[in-house]
VEXTIMAR-96677 format. One record per residue (C-alpha): x, y, z. Coordinates in nm, 3 decimals, padded with zeros to 5 digits. Example, Ala and Ser with C-alpha at 12.3 -4.5 7.8 and 13.67 -1.06 7.14 Angstrom:
{{01.230,-00.450,00.780}}
{{01.367,-00.106,00.714}}
***
This chain:
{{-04.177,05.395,27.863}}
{{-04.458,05.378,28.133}}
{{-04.373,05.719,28.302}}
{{-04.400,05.886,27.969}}
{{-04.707,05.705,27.948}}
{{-04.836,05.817,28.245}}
{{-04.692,06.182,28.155}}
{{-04.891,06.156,27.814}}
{{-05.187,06.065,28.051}}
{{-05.171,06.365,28.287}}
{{-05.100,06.587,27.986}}
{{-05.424,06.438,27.818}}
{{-05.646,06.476,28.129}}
{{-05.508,06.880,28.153}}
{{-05.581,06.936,27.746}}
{{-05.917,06.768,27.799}}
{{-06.010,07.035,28.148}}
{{-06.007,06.720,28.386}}
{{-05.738,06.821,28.613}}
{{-05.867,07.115,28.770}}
{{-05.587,07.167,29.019}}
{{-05.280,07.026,29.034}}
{{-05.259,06.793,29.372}}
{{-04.996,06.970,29.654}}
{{-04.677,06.726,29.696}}
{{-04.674,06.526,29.986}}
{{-04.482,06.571,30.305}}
{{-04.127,06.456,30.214}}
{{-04.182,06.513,29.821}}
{{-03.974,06.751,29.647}}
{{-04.111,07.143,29.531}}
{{-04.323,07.094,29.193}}
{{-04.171,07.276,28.932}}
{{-03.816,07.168,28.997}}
{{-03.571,07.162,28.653}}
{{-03.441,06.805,28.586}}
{{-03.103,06.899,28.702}}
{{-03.246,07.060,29.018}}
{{-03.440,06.771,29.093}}
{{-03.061,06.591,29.027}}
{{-02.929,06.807,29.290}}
{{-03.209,06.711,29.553}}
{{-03.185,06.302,29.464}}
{{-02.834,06.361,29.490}}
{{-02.859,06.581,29.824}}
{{-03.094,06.346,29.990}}
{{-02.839,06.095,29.972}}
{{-02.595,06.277,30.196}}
{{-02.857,06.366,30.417}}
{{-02.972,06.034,30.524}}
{{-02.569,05.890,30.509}}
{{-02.446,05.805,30.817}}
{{-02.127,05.975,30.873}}
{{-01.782,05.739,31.004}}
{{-01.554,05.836,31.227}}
{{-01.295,05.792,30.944}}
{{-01.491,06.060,30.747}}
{{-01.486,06.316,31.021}}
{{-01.754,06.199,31.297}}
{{-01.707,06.354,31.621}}
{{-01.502,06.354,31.876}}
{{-01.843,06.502,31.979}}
{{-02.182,06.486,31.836}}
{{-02.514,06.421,31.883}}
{{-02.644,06.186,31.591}}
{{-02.462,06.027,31.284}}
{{-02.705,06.137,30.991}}
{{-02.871,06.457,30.935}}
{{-03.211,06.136,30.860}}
{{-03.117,06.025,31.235}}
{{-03.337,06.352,31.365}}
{{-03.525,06.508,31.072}}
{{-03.715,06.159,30.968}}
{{-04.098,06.184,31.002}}
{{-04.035,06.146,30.669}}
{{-03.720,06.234,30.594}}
{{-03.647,06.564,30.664}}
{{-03.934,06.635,30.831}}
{{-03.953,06.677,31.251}}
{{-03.819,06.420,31.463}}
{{-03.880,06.295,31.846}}
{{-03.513,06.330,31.921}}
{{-03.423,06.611,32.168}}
{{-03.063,06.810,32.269}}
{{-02.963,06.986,32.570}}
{{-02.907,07.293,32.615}}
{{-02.738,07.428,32.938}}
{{-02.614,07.741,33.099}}
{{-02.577,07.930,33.421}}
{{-02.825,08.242,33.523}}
{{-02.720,08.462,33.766}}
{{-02.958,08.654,34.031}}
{{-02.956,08.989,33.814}}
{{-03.057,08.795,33.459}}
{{-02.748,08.757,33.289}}
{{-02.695,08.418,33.125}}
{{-02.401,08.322,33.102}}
{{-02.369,07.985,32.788}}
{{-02.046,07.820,32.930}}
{{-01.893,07.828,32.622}}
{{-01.530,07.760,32.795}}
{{-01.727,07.421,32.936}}
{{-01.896,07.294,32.611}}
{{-02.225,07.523,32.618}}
{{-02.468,07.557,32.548}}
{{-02.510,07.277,32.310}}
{{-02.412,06.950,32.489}}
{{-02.283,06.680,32.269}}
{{-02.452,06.350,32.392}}
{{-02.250,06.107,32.200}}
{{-01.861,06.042,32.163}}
{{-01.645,05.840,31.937}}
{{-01.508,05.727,32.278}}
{{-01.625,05.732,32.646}}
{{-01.272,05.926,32.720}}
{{-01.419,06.222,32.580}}
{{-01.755,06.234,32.662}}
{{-01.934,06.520,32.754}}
{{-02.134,06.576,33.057}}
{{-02.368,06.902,33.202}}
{{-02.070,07.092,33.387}}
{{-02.196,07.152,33.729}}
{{-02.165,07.544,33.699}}
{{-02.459,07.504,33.478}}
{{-02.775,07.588,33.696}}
{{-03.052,07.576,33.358}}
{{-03.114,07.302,33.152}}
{{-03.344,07.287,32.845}}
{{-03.454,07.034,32.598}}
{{-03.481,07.116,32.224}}
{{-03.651,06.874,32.006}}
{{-03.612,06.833,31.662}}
{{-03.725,07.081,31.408}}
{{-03.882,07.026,31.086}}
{{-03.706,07.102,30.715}}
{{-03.958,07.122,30.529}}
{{-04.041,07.377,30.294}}
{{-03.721,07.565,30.411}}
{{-03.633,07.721,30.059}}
{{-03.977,07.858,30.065}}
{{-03.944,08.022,30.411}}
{{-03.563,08.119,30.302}}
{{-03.759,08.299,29.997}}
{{-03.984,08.526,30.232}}
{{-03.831,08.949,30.217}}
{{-03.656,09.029,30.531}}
{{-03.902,09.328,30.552}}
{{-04.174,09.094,30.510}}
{{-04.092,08.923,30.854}}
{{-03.976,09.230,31.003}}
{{-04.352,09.427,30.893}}
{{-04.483,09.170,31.173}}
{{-04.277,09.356,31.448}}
{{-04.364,09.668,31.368}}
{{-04.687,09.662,31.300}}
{{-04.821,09.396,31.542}}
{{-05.142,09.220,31.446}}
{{-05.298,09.230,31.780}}
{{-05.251,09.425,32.155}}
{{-05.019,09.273,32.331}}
{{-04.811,09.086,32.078}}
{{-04.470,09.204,32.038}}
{{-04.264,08.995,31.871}}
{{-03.937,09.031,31.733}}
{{-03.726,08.972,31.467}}
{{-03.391,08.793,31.561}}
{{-03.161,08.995,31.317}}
{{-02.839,08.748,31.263}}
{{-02.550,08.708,31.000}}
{{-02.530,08.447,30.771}}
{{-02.254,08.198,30.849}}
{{-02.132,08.253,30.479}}
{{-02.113,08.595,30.524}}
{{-02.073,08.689,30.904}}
{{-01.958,09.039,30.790}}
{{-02.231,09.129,30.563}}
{{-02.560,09.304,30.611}}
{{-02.768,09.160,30.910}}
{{-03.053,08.935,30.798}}
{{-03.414,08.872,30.971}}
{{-03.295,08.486,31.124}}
{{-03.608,08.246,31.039}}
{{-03.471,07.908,31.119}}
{{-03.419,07.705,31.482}}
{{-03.578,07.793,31.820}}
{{-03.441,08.080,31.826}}
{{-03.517,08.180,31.494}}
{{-03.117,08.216,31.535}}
{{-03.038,08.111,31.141}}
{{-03.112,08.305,30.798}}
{{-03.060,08.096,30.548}}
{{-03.056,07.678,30.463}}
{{-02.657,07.721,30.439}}
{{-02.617,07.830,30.759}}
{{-02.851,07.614,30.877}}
{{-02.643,07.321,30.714}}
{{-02.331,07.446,30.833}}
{{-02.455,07.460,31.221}}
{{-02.566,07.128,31.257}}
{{-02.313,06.962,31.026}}
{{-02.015,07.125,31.339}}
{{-02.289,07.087,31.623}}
{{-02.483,06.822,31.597}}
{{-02.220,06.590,31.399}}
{{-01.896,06.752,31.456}}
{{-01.842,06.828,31.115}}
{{-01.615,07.086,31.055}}
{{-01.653,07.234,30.729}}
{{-01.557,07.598,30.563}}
{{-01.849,07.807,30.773}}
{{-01.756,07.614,31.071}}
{{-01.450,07.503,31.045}}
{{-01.280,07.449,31.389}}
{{-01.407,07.143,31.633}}
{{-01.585,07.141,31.964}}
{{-01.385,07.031,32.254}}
{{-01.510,06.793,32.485}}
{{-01.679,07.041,32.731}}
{{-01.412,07.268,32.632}}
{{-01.118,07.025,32.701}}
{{-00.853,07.090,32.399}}
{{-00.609,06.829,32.543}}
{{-00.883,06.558,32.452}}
{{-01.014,06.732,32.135}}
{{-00.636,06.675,32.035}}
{{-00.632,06.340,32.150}}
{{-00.894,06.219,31.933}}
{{-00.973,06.468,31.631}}
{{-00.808,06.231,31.389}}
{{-00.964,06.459,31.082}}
{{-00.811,06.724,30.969}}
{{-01.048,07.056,30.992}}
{{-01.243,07.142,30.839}}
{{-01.335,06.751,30.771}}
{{-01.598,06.857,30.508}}
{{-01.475,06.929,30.107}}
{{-01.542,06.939,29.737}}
{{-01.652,06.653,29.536}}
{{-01.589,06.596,29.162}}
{{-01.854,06.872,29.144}}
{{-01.691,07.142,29.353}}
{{-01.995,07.049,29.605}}
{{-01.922,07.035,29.971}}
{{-02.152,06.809,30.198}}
{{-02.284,07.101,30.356}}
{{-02.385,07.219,29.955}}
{{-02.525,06.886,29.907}}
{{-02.758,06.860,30.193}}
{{-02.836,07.285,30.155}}
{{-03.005,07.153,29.789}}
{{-03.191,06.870,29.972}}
{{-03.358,07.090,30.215}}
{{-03.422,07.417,29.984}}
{{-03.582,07.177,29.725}}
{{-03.834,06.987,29.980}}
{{-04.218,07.084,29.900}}
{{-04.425,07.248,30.190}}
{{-04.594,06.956,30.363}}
{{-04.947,06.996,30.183}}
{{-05.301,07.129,30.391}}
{{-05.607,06.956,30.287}}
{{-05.835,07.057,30.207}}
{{-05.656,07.429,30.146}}
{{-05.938,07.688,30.276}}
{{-06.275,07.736,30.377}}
{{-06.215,07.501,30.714}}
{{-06.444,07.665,30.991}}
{{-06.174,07.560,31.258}}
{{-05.962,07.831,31.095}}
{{-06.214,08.107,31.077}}
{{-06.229,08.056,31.493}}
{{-05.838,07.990,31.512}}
{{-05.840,08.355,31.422}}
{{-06.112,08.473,31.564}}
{{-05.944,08.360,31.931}}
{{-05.612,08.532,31.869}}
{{-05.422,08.217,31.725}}
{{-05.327,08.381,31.363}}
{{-05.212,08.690,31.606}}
{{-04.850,08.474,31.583}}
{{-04.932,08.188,31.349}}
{{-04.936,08.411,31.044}}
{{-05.094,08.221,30.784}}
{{-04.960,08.319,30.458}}
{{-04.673,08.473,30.298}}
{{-04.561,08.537,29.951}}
{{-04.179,08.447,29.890}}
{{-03.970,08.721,29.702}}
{{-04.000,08.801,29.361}}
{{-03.599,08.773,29.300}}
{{-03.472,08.697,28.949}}
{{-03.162,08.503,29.231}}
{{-03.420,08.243,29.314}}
{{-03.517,07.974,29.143}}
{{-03.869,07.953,28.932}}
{{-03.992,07.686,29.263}}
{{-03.918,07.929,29.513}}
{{-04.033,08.222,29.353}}
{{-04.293,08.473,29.422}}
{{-04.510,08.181,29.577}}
{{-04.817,08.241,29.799}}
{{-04.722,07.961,30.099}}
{{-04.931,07.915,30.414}}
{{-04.681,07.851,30.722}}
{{-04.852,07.936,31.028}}
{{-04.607,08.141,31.181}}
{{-04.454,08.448,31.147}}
{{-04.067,08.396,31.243}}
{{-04.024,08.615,31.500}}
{{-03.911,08.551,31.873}}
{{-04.165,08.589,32.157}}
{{-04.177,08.643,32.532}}
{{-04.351,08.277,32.641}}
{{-04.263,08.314,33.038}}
{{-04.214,08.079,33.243}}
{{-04.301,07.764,32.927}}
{{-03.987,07.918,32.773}}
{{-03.614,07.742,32.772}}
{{-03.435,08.046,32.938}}
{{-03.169,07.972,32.736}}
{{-03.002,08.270,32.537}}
{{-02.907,08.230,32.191}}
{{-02.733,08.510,32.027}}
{{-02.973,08.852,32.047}}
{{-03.309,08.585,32.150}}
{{-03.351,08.613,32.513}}
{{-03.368,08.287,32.733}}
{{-03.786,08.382,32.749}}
{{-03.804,08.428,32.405}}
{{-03.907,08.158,32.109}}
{{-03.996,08.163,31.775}}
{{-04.331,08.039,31.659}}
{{-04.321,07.732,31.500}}
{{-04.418,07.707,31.147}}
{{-04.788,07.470,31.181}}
{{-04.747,07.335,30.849}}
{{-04.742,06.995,30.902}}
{{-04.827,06.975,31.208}}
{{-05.052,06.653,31.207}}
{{-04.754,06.475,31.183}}
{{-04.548,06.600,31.481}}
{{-04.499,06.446,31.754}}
{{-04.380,06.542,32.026}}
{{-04.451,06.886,32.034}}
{{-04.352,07.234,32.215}}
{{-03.999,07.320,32.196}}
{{-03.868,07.064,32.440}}
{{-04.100,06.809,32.338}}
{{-04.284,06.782,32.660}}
{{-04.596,06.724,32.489}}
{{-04.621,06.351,32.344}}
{{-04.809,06.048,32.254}}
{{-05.189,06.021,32.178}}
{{-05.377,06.170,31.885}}
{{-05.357,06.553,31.769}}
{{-05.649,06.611,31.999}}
{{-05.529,06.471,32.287}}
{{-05.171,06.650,32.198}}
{{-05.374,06.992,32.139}}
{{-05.669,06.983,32.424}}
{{-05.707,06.870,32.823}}
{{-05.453,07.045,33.096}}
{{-05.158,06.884,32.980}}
{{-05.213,07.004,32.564}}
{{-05.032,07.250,32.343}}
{{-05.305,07.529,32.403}}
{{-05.282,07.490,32.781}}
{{-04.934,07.570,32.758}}
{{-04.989,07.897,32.557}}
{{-05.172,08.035,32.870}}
{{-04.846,07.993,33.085}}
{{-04.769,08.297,33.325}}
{{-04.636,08.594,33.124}}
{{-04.701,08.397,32.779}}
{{-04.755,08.668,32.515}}
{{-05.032,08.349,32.390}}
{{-05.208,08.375,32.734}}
{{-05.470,08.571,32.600}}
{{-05.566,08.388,32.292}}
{{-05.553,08.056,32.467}}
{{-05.816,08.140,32.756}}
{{-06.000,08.242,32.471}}
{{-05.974,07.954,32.325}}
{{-06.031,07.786,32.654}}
{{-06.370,07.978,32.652}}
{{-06.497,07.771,32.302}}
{{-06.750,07.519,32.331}}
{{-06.631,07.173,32.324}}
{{-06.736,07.151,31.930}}
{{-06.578,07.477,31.836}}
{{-06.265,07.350,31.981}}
{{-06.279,07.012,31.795}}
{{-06.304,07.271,31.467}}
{{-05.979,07.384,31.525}}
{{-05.856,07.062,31.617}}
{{-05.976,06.944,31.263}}
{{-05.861,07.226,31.101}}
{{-05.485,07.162,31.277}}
{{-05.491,06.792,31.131}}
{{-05.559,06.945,30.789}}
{{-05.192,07.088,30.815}}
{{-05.018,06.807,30.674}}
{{-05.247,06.612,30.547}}
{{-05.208,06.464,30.164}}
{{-05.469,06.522,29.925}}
{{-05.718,06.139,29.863}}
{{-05.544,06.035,30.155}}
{{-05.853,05.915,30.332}}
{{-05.717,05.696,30.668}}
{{-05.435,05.975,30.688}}
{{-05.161,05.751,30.673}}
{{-04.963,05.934,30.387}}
{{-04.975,05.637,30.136}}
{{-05.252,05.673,29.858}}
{{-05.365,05.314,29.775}}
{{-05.657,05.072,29.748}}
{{-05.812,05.204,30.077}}
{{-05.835,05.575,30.002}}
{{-05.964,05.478,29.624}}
{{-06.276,05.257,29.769}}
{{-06.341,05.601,30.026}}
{{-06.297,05.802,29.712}}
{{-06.513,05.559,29.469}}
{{-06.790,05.601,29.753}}
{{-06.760,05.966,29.786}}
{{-06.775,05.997,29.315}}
{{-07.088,06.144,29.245}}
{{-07.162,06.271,29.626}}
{{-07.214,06.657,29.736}}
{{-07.218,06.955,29.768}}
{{-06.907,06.907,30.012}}
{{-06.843,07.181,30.272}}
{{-06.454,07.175,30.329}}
{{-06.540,07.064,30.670}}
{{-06.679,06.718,30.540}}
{{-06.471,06.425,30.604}}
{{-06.533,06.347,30.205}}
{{-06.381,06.717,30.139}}
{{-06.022,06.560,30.114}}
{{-06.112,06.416,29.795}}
{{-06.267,06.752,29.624}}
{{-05.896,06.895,29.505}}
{{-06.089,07.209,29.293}}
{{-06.351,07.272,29.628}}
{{-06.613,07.292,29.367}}
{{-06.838,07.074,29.630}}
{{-06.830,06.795,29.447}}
{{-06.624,06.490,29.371}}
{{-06.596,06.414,29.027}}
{{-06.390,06.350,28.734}}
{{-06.190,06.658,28.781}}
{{-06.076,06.518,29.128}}
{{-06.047,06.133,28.986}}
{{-05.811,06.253,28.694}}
{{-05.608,06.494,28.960}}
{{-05.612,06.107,29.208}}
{{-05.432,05.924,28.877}}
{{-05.138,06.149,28.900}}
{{-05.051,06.091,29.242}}
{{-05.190,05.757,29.316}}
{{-04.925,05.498,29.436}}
{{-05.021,05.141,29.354}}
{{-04.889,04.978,29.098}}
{{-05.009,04.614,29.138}}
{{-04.995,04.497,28.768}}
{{-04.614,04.596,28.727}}
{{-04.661,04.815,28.437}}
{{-04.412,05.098,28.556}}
{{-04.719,05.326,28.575}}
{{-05.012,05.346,28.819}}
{{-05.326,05.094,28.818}}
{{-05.554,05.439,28.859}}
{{-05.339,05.594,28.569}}
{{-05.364,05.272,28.407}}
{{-05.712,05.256,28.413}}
{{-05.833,05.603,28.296}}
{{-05.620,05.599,28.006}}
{{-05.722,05.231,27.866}}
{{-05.388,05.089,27.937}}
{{-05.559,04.823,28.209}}
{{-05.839,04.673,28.190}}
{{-06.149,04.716,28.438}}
{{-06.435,04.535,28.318}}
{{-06.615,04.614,28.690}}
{{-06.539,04.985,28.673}}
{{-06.389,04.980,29.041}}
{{-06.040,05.167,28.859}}
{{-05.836,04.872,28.949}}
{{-05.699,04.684,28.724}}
{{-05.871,04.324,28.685}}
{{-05.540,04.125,28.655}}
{{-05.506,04.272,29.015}}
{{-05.838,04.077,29.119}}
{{-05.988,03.742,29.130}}
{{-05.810,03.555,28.813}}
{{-05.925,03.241,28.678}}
{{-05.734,02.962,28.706}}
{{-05.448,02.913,28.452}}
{{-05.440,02.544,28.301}}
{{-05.102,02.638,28.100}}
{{-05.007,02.405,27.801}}
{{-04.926,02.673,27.574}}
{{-04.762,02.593,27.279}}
{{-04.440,02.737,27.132}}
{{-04.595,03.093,27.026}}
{{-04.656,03.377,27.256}}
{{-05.020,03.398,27.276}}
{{-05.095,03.495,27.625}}
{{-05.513,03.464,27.780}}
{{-05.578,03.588,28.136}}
{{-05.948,03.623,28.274}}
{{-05.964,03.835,28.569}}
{{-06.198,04.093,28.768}}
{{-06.502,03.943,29.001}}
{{-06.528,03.624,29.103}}
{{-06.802,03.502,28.873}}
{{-07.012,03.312,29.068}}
{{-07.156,03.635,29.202}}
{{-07.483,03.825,29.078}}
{{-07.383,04.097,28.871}}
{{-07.017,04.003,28.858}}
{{-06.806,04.122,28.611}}
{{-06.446,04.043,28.448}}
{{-06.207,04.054,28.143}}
{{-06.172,03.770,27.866}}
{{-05.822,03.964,27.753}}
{{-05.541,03.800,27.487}}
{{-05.180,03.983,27.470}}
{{-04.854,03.918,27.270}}
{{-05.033,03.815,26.974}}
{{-04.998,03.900,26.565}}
{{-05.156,04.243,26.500}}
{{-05.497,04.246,26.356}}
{{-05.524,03.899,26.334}}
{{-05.834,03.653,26.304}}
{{-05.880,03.535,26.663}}
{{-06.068,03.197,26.732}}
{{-06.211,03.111,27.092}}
{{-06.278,02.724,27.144}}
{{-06.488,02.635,27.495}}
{{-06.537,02.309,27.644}}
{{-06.668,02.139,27.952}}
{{-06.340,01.990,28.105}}
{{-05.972,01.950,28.008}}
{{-05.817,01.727,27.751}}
{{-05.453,01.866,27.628}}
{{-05.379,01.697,27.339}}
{{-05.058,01.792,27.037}}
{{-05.279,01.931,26.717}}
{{-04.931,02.065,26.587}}
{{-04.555,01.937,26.651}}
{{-04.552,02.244,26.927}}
{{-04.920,02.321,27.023}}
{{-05.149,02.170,27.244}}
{{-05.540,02.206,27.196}}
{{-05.659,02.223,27.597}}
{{-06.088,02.199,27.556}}
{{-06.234,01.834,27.542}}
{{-06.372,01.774,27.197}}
{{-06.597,01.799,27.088}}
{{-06.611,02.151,27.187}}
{{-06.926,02.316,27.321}}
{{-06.859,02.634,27.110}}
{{-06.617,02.801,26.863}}
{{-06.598,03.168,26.895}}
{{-06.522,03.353,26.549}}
{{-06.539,03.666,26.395}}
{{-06.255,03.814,26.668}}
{{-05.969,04.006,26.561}}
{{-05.676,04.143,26.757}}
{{-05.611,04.527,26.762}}
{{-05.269,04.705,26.598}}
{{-05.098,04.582,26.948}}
{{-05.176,04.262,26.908}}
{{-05.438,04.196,27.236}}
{{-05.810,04.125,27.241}}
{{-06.076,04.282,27.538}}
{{-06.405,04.116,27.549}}
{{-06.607,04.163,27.905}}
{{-06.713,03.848,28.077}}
{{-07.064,03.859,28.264}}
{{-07.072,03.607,28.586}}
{{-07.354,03.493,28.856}}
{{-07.729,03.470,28.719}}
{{-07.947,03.150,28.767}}
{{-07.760,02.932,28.625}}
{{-07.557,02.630,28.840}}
{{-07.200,02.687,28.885}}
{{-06.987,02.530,28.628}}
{{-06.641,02.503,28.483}}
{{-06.550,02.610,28.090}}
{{-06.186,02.549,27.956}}
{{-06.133,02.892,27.710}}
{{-05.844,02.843,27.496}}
{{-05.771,03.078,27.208}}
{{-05.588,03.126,26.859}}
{{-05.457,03.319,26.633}}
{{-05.350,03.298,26.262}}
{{-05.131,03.556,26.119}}
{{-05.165,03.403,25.747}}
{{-04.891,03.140,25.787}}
{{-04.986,02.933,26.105}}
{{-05.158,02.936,26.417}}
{{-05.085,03.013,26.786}}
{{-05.302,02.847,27.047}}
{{-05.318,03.048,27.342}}
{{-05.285,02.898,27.721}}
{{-05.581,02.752,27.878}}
{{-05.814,02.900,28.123}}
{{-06.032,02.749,28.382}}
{{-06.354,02.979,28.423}}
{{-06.600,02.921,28.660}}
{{-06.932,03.085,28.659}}
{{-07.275,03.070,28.729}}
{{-07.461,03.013,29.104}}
{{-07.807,03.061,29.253}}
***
C-alpha cells in the first residue's frame, strides 16, 4: 500500500510539472527503466553475486576470493581495495613470456588447502599488482558500437595519443567475429558474459561452460587431481535453465552508472579538457541503437570518462602481457565514480586520504600520468602548469563523478542531514554548478525550488514514522503531518508525553512537532483510528485525574475541566489535524488533552496527553 502511495505521489508531482528531472540512481542502484521481471533477474542475480561460494559447491582448489561481493563492494559491485598478482618472465629482447605451464600469469592467493598452494615460481622475473575494477554501469559500456570505440583509434583526439583497441573474442563465442574488448586492465574482455565467466574460473575456480577446465596449482595436475573434488565444469542450470555465471551476467548488465552531480556546466571540466585530460577520458558515448538490447541499455547518452582503448603508459605500466595488450599498455579507466575509489591506478599504489590528496602532490594520480614515455605526460605537465585554484576545479569536478544527487555530506545516504542543507539552500540562487548548493538544483535552472524538493521525495531514504513510504514523500503529499514546515514528519519530533488510560475503543491522540516552550514553536494536535466524520469533543484540564465514566472508558482531565472543545469532526479516514502554537509570554504549564468521539451509538475517549507550553 505505501509504495503505491508513494508511486501515486511521484506520478502526481510529474502531472502537476514539479519533477523537472528525474534524479540519476545511485552508485549500487539498479538502471531506471528496468521491466519488473528484469529487475527480478537483477534481485535475483545480486544474490549470487554477493554468495560466498563452498568448497562443496565447487570453490577452488585455487582462487583468490569466495564471493564475486568479496572484491567488487564499494557498494556492491562497485571497485574494491583488494589486489591480484600478476607474474611473468621478460627476456632481454622484449618477449614476455606468462608461465602458463607454472600457474601464470594470474596467481591464485588462496587454497582450499596449504598442500596446494600457489606461490610466484622463481622463473618469474615481473610482478604486477591489479586492483579491483569497478562493475558498474557495465551493460551500458557493453551497449557502446564496436566502431564507436574503434573511431577513437583512428582518428585520435589529440597529437600524440595513439591508443588502441584490444580486438578479443567473446568467451561464448571464441570462433566468431573479433570484438573491440572494453572490460579489465587490459581492456582484454567484450562482453559482461565473458567477463563473468573469467573471474568465476580465475578468481574463484569456478569452472563453468566458457571455462570449463580448472587451474592447477602453479600448473601441478597431480595436485589439481588430488583435490578438485567437483566435477568440471562445477557451475550449472537452475530450475530456470540459469547458470551462476547467467545469474551474476544480469546483476552486473542491470547496475545504473554511478550518477555525476551536478551533470554539466562544472568549470573543473572545461580545464580537464582544456589540459589534454578528455584526450583519453572520453566523456560521453551513446550506446547502440539495437532492437537485441534491452529498452535500459538502449541508445543512451552515458558519460564514462574513458574511451576503452589500451595505451602506452611507460615505465607506470604493469609490463604484463595480456592477450594482443602489450605489458606497457593499459586501458583508461572509466572516471565514473571515481569519488568513491580508493585505491587508485591499476595496482592500487595510490591510497588513503581525500580525492585531493589521492589526485594532487608528487605521490597523486596526475603525477603518475607524467611518468617517462606515458602517452598522459603531456597533459599532466599541463596540468602541473594550473594555478593551485584551477587545479582544485578539477579536483571538484572529479568528486562530482559519483556523487548522488541531495547528497550534501557525500556519504551516499540521503537523510535528515542533507534535507536541513537542502531546506537552507530552498529559495537560494542563482546557483552556478560550481556552488556547493548546486547538488541540490537537479533541473540546473539556478535555483532550488519545488521542482528539486518534489524530485528529493522520490529518492529520499528516511522513513522514521514506519509508514512503508518516505517522511519527505510523506510530507508533500499530506500523508504526515508537519505543522513546523521543516518536511519531517512531527511524530518524528518532540512528542508530548502520553498519559495512556484509553478505554476499550481505538481512538488514538498524539501531539508532536516543537517543543512548545519555545517562541514561535509549532506542533500537531492529531486523532487517528476513529469513526469517519464523526463529532469530535476535546476536554482540557490542569492536571490528571483518570476516573471510569463508562464500564470501559476512563475520563483523564481533572474536573472540572478548564475547557470543552466542540464543533470538531473527523475526516472520511477517521483522523483529526488541528496545529498547536507553543512559547509566547505566558509561564510554562501543563494541560491534560483527552478527546472523543461519538459515532451515533456511543462514545470513544481517546488516550491522554500531557502538553506543556508556554515560557518567557
Amino acid at each position: 500500500m505505501r509504495s503505491f502511495e508513494l508511486s501515486f505521489t511521484v506520478a502526481v508531482f510529474a502531472a502537476q510539472g514539479l519533477i523537472a528531472q528525474a534524479p540519476q540512481p545511485k552508485m549500487g542502484a539498479p538502471l531506471a527503466g528496468l521491466t519488473a521481471p528484469q529487475m527480478q533477474r537483477f534481485v535475483a542475480g545480486r544474490v549470487d553475486f554477493t554468495h560466498q561460494t563452498t568448497v562443496g559447491e565447487g570453490l577452488g582448489p585455487i582462487f583468490n576470493q569466495s564471493a564475486c561481493s568479496s572484491c567488487h563492494n564499494n557498494p556492491v559491485g562497485g571497485p574494491g581495495s583488494i589486489t591480484v598478482t600478476r607474474f611473468g618472465y621478460l627476456d632481454g629482447k622484449g618477449t614476455f613470456d606468462p608461465l602458463a605451464s607454472l600457474g601464470g600469469s594470474l596467481l591464485q592467493q588462496l587454497a582450499i588447502d596449504v598442500a596446494c598452494q600457489e606461490i610466484v615460481p622463481s622463473a618469474a622475473n615481473v610482478t604486477a599488482t591489479r586492483v579491483t575494477t569497478s562493475t558498474l554501469g557495465l551493460g551500458l559500456i557493453e551497449a557502446i558500437a564496436d566502431a564507436d570505440i574503434a573511431a577513437n583509434e583512428l582518428t585520435p583526439p589529440a597529437p600524440g595519443i595513439s591508443g588502441r583497441v584490444h580486438w578479443v573474442h567473446e568467451l561464448e563465442n571464441p570462433t566468431g567475429p573479433l570484438r573491440a574488448g572494453r572490460f579489465g586492465w587490459k581492456a582484454q574482455l567484450a562482453t559482461v558474459l565473458s567477463f563473468s565467466g573469467d573471474a568465476a574460473q580465475n578468481e574463484m575456480g569456478f569452472t563453468n561452460r566458457l571455462l570449463p577446465t580448472e587451474n592447477a596449482p602453479n600448473g601441478n595436475l597431480a595436485l589439481l587431481a588430488a583435490w578438485d573434488g567437483v566435477a568440471d565444469p562445477e557451475d550449472g542450470p537452475d530450475g530456470n535453465g540459469l547458470h551462476f555465471i547467467d545469474r551474476i551476467t544480469d546483476f552486473q548488465r542491470y547496475l545504473a552508472a554511478p550518477p555525476q552531480t551536478p551533470r554539466a556546466g562544472m568549470t573543473g571540466e572545461a580545464i580537464f579538457n582544456t589540459v589534454g585530460c578528455a584526450a583519453c577520458h572520453v566523456a560521453t558515448f551513446t550506446t547502440a541503437n539495437a532492437p537485441a538490447l534491452e529498452p535500459a541499455l538502449r541508445n543512451k547518452i552515458i558519460h564514462p570518462y574513458s574511451d576503452f582503448l589500451v595505451h602506452d603508459m611507460g615505465v607506470a605500466a604493469d609490463f604484463i602481457e595480456q592477450g594482443g595488450a602489450s605489458g606497457q599498455e593499459v586501458r583508461t579507466p572509466p572516471l565514473w565514480g571515481l569519488r568513491n575509489r580508493d585505491p587508485l591506478w591499476h595496482d592500487g599504489r595510490v591510497a588513503g586520504g581525500t580525492l585531493e590528496t589521492r589526485m594532487l602532490g608528487p605521490a597523486g594520480i596526475i603525477f603518475q600520468h607524467a611518468a617517462f614515455g606515458s602517452e598522459a605526460a603531456a597533459s599532466a605537465a599541463a596540468f602541473g602548469n594550473l594555478t593551485t585554484a584551477d587545479q582544485l576545479r578539477v579536483v571538484a569536478f572529479l568528486d562530482s563523478l559519483g556523487r548522488a544527487e541531495f547528497d550534501w555530506n557525500g556519504d551516499n545516504v540521503l537523510d535528515q542531514v542533507d534535507l536541513a542543507a537542502f531546506r537552507d539552500a530552498m529559495g537560494g540562487g542563482p546557483f552556478t554548478a560550481d556552488d556547493p548548493k548546486a547538488i541540490f538544483d537537479i533541473d540546473q535552472n539556478g535555483f532550488v525550488d519545488s521542482a528539486d524538493l518534489a524530485a528529493f521525495a522520490t529518492v529520499y531514504e528516511v522513513d522514521c514514522n514506519g509508514s512503508g513510504g518516505t517522511d519527505l514523500a510523506d510530507v508533500l503529499a499530506g500523508l504526515a503531518a508537519d505543522s513546523n514546515g521543516n518536511y519531517i514528519p512531527d511524530v518524528c519530533e518532540h512528542c508530548q508525553l502520553d498519559l495512556g488510560f484509553a478505554g476499550g475503543g481505538s481512538l488514538l491522540l498524539t501531539m508532536c512537532g516543537d517543543v512548545m516552550t519555545t517562541a514561535g514553536s509549532k506542533g500537531t494536535f492529531e486523532l487517528s483510528a476513529g469513526p469517519a466524520n464523526a463529532p469530535v469533543l476535546v476536554g482540557i484540564g490542569i492536571a490528571a485525574n483518570p476516573h471510569l465514566v463508562t464500564a470501559t472508558e476512563f475520563l483523564v482531565p481533572l474536573e472540572p475541566m478548564v475547557a470543552l472543545v466542540i464543533g470538531l469532526a473527523t475526516d472520511a479516514n477517521g483522523g483529526l489535524r488541528l496545529p498547536i502554537f507553543g512559547g509566547g509570554v505566558l509561564p510554562t504549564t501543563d494541560w491534560v488533552f483527552q478527546a472523543a468521539t461519538f459515532d451515533g451509538v456511543a462514545f470513544d475517549l481517546s488516550n491522554a496527553v500531557l502538553i506543556t507550553v508556554g515560557g518567557f
